[in-house]
Every structure is written in structure tokens, then in C-alpha cells.
C-alpha positions in Angstrom: 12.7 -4.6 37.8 9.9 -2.2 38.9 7.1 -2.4 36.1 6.5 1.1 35.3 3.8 2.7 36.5 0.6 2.4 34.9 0.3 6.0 34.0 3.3 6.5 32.7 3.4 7.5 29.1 6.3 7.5 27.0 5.7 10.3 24.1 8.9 10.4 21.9 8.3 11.7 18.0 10.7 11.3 15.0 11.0 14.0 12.3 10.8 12.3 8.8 13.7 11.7 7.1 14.2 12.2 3.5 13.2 8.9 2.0 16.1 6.5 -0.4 14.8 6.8 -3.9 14.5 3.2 -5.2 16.4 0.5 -3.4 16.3 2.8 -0.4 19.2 4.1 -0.2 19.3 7.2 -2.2 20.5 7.4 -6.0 23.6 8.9 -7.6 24.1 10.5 -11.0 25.6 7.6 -12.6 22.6 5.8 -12.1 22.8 3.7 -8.8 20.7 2.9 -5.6 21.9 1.3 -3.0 21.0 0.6 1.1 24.2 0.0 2.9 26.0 3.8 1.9 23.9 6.5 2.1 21.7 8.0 4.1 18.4 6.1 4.4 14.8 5.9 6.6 16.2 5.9 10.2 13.3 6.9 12.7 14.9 4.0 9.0 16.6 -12.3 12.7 17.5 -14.4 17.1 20.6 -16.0 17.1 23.7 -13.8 16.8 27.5 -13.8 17.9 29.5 -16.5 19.2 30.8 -14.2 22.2 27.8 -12.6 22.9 24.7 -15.2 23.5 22.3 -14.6 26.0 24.3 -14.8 29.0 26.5 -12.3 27.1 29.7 -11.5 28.1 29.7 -10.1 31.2 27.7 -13.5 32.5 24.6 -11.3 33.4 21.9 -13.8 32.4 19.0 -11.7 34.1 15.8 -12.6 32.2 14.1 -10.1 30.9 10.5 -8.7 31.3 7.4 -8.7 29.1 8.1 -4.9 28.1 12.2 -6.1 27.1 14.0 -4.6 30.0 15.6 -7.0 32.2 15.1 -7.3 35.8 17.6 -5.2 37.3 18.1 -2.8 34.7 15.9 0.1 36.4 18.2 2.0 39.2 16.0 5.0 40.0 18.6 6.5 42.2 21.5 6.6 39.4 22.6 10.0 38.8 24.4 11.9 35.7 24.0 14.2 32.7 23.4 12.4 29.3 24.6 14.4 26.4 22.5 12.8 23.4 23.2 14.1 19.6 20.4 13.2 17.0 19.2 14.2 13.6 16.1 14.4 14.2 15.1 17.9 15.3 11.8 18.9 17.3 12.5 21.0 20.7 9.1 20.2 22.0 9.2 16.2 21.8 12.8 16.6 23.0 11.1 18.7 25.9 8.8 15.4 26.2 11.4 12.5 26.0 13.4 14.2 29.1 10.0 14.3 30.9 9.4 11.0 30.0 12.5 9.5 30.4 13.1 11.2 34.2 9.5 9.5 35.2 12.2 6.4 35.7 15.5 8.1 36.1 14.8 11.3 38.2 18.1 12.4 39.1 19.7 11.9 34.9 19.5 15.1 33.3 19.2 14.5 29.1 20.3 17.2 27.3 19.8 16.6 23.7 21.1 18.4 20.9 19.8 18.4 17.6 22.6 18.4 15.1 22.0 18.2 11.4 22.5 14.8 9.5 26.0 15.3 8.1 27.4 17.2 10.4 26.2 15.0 12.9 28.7 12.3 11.3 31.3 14.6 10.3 31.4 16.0 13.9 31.2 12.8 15.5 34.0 11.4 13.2 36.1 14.3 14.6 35.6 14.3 18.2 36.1 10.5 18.5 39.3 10.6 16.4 40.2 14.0 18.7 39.7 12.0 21.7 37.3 14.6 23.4 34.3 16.2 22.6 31.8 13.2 21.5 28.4 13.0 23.6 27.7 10.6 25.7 25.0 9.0 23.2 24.7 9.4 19.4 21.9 8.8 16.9 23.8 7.1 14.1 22.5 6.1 11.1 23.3 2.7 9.0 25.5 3.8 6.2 27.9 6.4 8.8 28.1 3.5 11.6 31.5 2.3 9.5 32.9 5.3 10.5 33.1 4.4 14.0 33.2 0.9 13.6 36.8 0.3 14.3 39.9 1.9 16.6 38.3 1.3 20.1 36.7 4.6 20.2 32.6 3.4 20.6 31.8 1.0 24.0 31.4 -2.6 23.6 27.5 -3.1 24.7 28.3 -7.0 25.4 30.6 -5.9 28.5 29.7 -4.3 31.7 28.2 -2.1 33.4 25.7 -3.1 29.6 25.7 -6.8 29.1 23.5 -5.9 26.1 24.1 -9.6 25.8 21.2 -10.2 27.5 19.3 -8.9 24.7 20.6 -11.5 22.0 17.6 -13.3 21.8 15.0 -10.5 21.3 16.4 -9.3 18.3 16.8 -10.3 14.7 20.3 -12.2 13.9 20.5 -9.3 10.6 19.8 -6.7 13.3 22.2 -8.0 16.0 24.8 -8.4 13.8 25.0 -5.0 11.4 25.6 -3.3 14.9 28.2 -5.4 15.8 31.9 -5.4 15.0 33.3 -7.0 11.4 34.2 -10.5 13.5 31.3 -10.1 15.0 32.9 -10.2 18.8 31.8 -6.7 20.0 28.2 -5.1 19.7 29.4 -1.3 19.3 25.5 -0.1 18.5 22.0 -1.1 20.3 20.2 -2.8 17.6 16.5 -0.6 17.4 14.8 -0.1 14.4 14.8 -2.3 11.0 13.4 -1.7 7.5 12.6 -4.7 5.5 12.1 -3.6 1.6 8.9 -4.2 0.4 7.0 -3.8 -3.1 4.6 -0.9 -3.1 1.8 -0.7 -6.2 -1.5 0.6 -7.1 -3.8 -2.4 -6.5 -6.4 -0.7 -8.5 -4.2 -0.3 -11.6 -3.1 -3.9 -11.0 -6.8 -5.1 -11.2 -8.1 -2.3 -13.7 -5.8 -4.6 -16.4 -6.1 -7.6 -15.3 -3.1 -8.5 -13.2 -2.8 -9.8 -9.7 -3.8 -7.4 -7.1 -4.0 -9.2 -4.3 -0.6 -8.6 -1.9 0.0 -12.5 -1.0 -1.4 -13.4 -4.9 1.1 -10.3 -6.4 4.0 -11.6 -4.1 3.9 -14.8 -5.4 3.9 -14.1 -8.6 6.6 -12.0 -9.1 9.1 -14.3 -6.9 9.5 -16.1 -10.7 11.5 -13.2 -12.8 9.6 -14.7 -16.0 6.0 -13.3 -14.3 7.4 -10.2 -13.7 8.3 -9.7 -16.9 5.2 -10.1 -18.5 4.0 -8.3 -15.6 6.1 -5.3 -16.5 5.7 -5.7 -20.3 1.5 -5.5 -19.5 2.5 -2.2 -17.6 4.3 -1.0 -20.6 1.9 -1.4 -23.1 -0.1 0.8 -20.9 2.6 3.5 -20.3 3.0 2.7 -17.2 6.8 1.3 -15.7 7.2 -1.4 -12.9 10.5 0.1 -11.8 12.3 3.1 -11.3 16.2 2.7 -12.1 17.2 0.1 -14.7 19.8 -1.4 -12.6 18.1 -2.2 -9.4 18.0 -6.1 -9.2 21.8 -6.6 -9.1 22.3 -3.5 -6.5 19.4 -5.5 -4.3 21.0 -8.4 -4.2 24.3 -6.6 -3.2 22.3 -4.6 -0.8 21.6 -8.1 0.4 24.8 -9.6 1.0 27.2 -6.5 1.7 30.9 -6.6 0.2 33.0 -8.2 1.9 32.1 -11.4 4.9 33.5 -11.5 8.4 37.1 -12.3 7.2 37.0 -9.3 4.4 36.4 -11.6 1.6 34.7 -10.0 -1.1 31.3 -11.6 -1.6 30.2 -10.6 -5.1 31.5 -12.8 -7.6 29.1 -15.6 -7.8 26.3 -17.0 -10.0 23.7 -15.3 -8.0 25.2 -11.7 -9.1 25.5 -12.8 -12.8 21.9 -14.0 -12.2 21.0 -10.5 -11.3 23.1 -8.6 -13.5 21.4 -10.3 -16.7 17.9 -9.7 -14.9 19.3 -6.4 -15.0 19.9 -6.1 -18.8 16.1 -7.0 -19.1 15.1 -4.6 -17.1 17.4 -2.1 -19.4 16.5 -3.6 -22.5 12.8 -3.4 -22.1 12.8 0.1 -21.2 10.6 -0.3 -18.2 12.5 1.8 -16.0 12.6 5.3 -16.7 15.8 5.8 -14.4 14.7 8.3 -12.4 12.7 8.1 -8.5 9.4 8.4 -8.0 10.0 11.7 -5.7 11.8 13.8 -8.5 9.7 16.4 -10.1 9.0 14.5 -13.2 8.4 11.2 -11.0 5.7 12.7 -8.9 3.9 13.8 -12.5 4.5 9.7 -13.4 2.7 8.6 -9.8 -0.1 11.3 -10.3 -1.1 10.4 -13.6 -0.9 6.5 -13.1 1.9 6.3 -14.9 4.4 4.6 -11.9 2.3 2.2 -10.1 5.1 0.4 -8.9 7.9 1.0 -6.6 10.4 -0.8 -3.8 11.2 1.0 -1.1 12.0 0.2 3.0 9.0 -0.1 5.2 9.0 3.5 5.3 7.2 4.0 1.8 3.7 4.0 2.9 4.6 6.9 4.9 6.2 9.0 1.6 3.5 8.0 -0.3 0.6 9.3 2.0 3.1 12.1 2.3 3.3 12.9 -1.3 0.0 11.7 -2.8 -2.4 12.0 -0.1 -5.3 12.3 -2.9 -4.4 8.2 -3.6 -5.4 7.0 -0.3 -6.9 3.7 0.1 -5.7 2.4 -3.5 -1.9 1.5 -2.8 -0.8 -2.0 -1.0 2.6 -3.7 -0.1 3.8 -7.5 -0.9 7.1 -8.9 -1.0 10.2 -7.6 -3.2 10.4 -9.2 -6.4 12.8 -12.2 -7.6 12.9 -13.9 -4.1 15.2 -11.4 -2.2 14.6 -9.9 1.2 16.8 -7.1 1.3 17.7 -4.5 4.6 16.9 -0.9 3.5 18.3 1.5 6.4 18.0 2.3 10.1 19.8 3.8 12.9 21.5 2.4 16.1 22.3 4.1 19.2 26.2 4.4 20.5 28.0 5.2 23.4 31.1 6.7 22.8 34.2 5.2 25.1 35.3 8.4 26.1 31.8 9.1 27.9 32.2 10.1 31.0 28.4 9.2 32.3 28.6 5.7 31.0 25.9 4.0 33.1 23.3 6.6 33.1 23.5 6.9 29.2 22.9 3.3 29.2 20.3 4.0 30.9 18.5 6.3 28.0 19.4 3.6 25.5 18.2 1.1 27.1 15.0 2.9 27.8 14.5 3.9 24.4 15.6 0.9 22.5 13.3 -1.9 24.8 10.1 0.1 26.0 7.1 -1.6 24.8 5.4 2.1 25.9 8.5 3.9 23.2 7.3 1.5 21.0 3.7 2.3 20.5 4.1 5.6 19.7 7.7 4.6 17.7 5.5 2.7 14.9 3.1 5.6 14.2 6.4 7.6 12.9 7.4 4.4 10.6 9.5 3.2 12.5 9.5 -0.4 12.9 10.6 -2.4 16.0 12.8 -5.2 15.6 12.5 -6.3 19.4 10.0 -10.2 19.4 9.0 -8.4 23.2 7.3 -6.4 20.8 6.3 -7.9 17.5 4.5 -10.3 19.3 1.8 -8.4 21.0 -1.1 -8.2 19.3 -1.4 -4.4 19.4 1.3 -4.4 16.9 0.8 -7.4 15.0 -2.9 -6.2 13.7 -2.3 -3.0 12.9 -3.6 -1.4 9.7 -2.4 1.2 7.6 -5.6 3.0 5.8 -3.6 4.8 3.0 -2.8 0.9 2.1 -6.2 0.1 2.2 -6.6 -0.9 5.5 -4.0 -3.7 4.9 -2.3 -5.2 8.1 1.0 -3.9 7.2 2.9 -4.4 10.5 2.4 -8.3 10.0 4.1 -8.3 6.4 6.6 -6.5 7.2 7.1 -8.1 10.5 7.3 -11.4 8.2 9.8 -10.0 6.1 12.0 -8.1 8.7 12.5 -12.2 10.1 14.0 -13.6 6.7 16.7 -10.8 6.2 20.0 -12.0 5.4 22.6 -11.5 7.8 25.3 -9.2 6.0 28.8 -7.2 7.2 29.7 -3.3 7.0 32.6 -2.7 6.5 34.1 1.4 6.1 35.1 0.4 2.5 31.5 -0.5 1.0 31.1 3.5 0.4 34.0 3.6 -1.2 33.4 -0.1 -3.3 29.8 1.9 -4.4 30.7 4.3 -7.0 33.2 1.9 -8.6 30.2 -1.4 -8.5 27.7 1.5 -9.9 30.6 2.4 -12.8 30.8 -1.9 -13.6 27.7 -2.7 -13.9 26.3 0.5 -16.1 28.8 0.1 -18.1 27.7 -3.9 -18.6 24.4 -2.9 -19.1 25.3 0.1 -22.1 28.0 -2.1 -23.7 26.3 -5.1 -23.2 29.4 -6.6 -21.6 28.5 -10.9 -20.7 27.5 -10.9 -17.2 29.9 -13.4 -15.9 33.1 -11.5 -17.5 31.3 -7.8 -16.0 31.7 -9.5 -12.5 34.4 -10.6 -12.5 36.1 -7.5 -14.0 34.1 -5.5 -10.9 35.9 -7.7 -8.5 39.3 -7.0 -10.0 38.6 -3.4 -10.5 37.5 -3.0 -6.7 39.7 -5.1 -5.2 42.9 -3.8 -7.1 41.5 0.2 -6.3 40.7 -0.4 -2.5 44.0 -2.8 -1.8 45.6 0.0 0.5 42.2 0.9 2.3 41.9 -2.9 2.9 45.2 -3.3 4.0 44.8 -1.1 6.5 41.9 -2.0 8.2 42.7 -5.7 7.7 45.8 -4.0 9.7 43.6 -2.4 12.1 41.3 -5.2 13.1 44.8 -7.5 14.1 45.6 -5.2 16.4 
């Protein structure tokens, strides 16, 4: 591969997303969060697929340069238009990345069209299913990829002209594998971006009454749900609450571990989830959640007046916060998530529709965008966090510091975290298993129902009221 020229700058910007209230995800009425369903942060650990290793597929085992793109990727003299949807609207970046982006590929044209979130994934759904009409690329966030994620109808990155496979060992196992299909044999999405969950807090509150305030000193601590507890009881004697929805540690650990596994075996009906739902019940019990985000109306008076000093949220936060309560720079810092759990909180993939009719040049783009080391250093100042080792290991990246965090190295934490996410499977029917887990384990914490017994009566309830939809794509993935 040509290196790129020294002076050639790639400027590509992302226009914030509406930030998931607690785990990350967003929150609903009846009183749930949750990562995998909902919109989330998109611009939002190696090992991966038994088919698709580093020599991938199509047995291109080119090895790949410094900057991630292999060898032979660059073909200046490919031609073709490149019709790209995306959420994220700004006509002069856009402007921008087709300047950039024809620096290397002169003769692709990239016309980008901003469409808005939803109708993004409602249009996309259509045109797919309609056979005509998708772009060549999409944008697509992490709870919508489901959508897509079955019936032929997105390209398999692991075959040719791609051999994404190539790639394998660059990125995250969690990362390679959320993009890829439900037995794990296709990769229908580039993996870009990841969003590790982290614990955000006022490190001068923390220390003003005594409690650890130190990010690795705090992230020990609380791993051991006893020392959060007293943690959390301190903050409430001081009017201040350690969460924000009374159910979050049991929806974390789902957000950890999906619904269903490879074979479409549900996955929550364990000791770890009755575990988390009694954790839970404390949570409820001692009041010190007030069950409501920290970006409502009433939750920005609780963060202004000291009165919510502690949050979870993807690696996005520090952004919302500075966003929101610019005034409290320098006296917010990020550990760990409590109770021991690493938890995925959002993120976006890039797809290639099959019915494309410029296949290699939108390759091309994706490829460009997704491997850059130059996409990537402008990427991270947007909160957007690269998943790619080409990358986290440079120190550029590695010691960066955030100032609204106190001039903490944030990139290395959640760099840290990003490598100890679980690998976990999407599956079309987790947004419909949400409402129905939310309804289960509310109604264990109000009724006071024994954990063990509210599990179990989740699985049946889920299981007996999704049998058809899981029928049918059990049905659909024999085919």
C-alpha cells in the first residue's frame, strides 16, 4: 500500500448524539435502561469467528500497515459513486470528508446524505426488504443493526472483493463479533467505534465527606456491592444519590450478556441475574435512586446543586457532562462500573447493502474511515472511541487527557475497559424481550417477588410471548 501522503489531513466531524440516560441506552416510562435496544452514543476484545480469522475467508492474508490498512487495499484508479446515508448531519464536514476521502480515491464521487435517525432505519428497513433503493453504505447504529441482520440483504465483509477478515486481529472479540451474524459465520457490519461503560462522579464531593476519590482507589472499592452500599448510604445522608434508576444493576448485567447465545438460547436465568436482581431490591429499598436521568429537567437541578454526584454512562459521558455543566469543570473523574461488570454501552457499524451496485469503491470509504490512524485523531476529539489496537497503541492516543475530568488520562481507562467487554449476541428479538424484562423485574422489585422465582417467571413469560418471532427466525437462519 502507498503510505499517504504526509500532508494529507483527514478532517471528518460527528454531530452529538442524544446521550442514553443511565445504562446508556435511553430510559422508558416503566422505568428501564438498557444498551442493546435503543438508540445510544454512536459517533456511540482480538480473537473472533471460527470462519473468519486473519486469513479470512477469501484467503487474503495481506498484512496490514501501521495506520490498519492492508497492503493492497489503496487502488487510486478505482472508479464509482458511493451513496452514503448517515445520522449525523453537518454539510460542511460532509463537504470535507469527500475532499478528504478523494485525496486517495480521486475518481469515487461520495455523495452523502443526511437522513434523520429513525427514518434512517425505518427507510433502510424498507428499501432492503423492497429490493432497491438502499445506498451503497449506511451509518447504522447498535440497537437497529438487528433489523438487517438476517435474509441476505447486507454484504458479508469476510468474502471478496472485502476480506474484512484480514482485520480480525485489530479489533476487539466484543466488537468483531456484535457486527457479525447470530452464528457468528458472516461479518455483515465493519466493526468502528466502542463505548465501554464507565462510572462518572464528583471527586470533590467524594473527598469533601470522606470517601474514596481517587479513580483506581473508587474503582476498587465499589467492585464489592457491600462498599457501595455504605458508599451510597454516606451519599444519602447527605442528600445526595449514587444512582439514577432503581433498577440498573440487573439491566447491566443483561446489557452484558444479551438474550439469547449463538444457538438462540436464552441466557438470563442464572444465579448471576438473581444476584443482580436482589442488588437491585437494595438499590430500591434504600431509596438512593431517584428514578429519573441526570439530563431531565429536575436531574440537571440534582447535578447543579451537588445533589447527583454519581452516574454510569458509555465513554461518551464526559462529553454530556462538559456539555451540560460546563461551570463543573475540572471536579468530575471516571473509574470502573460498579459490582465487577464491564458492560458495552452503544456504537455504530458501517454496512454495505447487497444490492449496491458500487460494491468495491464503497469498500473503499469504509475501509478508509473505519482503519485511518489520520480519521482517528480527529474521531476521538468527538467521543468517539477507536476500537482498532493499530490505534490504541500509539501513544498519541494512549496519554490523552480530558481537562473537564481533571486532566485525568481518560483514553487509557477506557481503553482498559473497552479490552474486558464480554462478548454478547443481537438478536431482532432483544427489542422486543425489553419491555416484557423491564415489566418482570419492576414488578419484583414493587411486590417484593424472591429473586430466583422473578427470573424464572421472566424467562417463561418472554419465551412463551416471543415463541412465534423465535420460530421464525430460528426458521430463517436454517435456511
Amino acid at each position: 500500500m502507498k503510505k499517504f501522503a504526509s500532508t494529507f489531513i483527514l478532517v471528518l466531524a460527528i454531530i452529538m448524539l442524544v446521550s442514553a440516560c443511565s445504562s446508556g441506552s435511553g430510559t422508558t416510562n416503566t422505568g428501564g435502561n438498557n444498551a442493546g435496544e435503543k438508540a445510544t452514543n454512536a459517533p456511540s476484545n482480538a480473537g473472533g469467528n471460527a470462519e473468519g480469522n486473519a486469513e479470512g475467508e477469501g484467503g487474503n492474508d495481506a498484512a496490514v500497515e501501521e495506520d490498519g490498512i492492508a497492503k493492497s487495499a489503496i487502488d487510486p484508479a478505482l472508479s464509482g459513486e458511493v451513496t452514503f446515508w448517515t445520522f449525523l448531519d453537518n454539510k460542511e464536514k460532509d463537504a470535507e470528508l469527500q475532499k478528504a476521502f478523494n485525496a486517495v480515491y480521486p475518481n469515487i464521487k461520495l455523495k452523502t446524505i443526511f437522513v434523520p435517525f429513525a427514518d434512517l432505519h425505518d427507510k433502510l428497513q424498507t428499501t432492503l426488504a423492497a429490493g432497491n433503493g438502499a445506498p451503497d453504505v449506511a451509518l447504522v447504529e447498535q440497537g437497529q443493526f438487528t433489523r438487517y441482520s438476517t435474509g441476505g440483504v447486507l454484504e458479508d465483509l469476510l468474502q471478496p472483493p472485502y476480506d474484512a477478515g484480514k482485520y480480525q486481529d485489530l479489533v476487539s472479540e466484543y466488537n468483531w463479533n456484535r457486527w457479525s451474524s447470530i452464528d457468528g459465520s458472516k461479518l455483515l457490519g465493519m466493526p468502528w467505534d466502542v463505548t465501554p461503560a464507565v462510572t462518572y462522579y464528583r471527586a470533590d464531593i467524594f473527598e469533601e465527606l470522606g470517601l474514596p476519590s481517587d479513580p483506581a482507589e473508587l474503582g476498587e472499592y465499589i467492585q464489592d456491592p457491600d462498599n457501595f452500599f455504605t458508599l451510597a448510604q454516606t451519599l444519602k445522608a447527605n442528600g445526595k444519590y449514587s444512582m439514577e434508576w432503581r433498577d440498573s444493576p440487573v439491566h447491566w448485567l443483561g446489557d452484558s450478556l444479551g438474550y439469547y447465545d449463538d444457538e438462540m438460547n436464552w441466557v438470563r436465568n442464572t444465579d448471576e441475574f438473581v444476584k443482580f436482581l436482589d442488588i437491585s431490591k437494595k438499590v430500591n429499598q434504600l431509596k438512593i435512586a431517584p428514578h429519573d436521568g441526570i439530563y431531565s429537567d429536575k436531574g440537571k437541578q440534582r447535578v447543579k446543586k451537588g445533589e447527583s454526584p454519581m452516574y454510569v454512562a458509555g465513554t461518551y459521558g464526559a462529553r454530556d457532562l462538559a456539555i451540560n455543566f460546563p461551570e463543573q469543570s475540572g471536579k468530575w473523574r471516571a473509574t470502573t462500573m460498579p459490582f465487577g461488570l464491564n458492560v458495552g454501552m452503544g456504537g455504530s457499524t458501517f454496512v454495505i447493502p447487497s444490492q449496491s451496485a458500487n460494491k468495491e469503491a464503497a469498500w473503499a470509504f469504509v475501509e478508509f474511515i473505519t482503519t485511518s490512524e489520520e480519521a482517528w485523531k480527529l474521531w476521538i476529539e468527538q467521543s468517539v472511541q477507536p476500537d482498532w489496537k493499530n490505534i490504541t497503541s500509539q501513544e498519541w492516543y494512549i496519554t490523552h487527557t480530558n481537562e473537564y475530568l481533571g486532566g485525568q488520562e481518560d483514553i487509557a481507562l477506557y481503553n482498559e475497559l473497552a479490552s474486558k467487554l464480554p462478548v454478547r449476541r443481537y438478536t431482532r428479538l432483544d427489542g422486543m424481550a425489553w419491555p416484557l424484562w423491564v415489566e418482570n423485574v419492576i414488578a419484583a422489585l414493587d411486590k417484593n417477588i424472591d429473586s430466583k422465582t422473578a427470573i424464572q417467571q421472566a424467562q417463561e413469560n418472554i419465551e412463551n410471548k416471543l415463541k412465534a418471532e423465535k420460530d421464525k427466525l430460528i426458521s430463517e437462519l436454517q435456511k
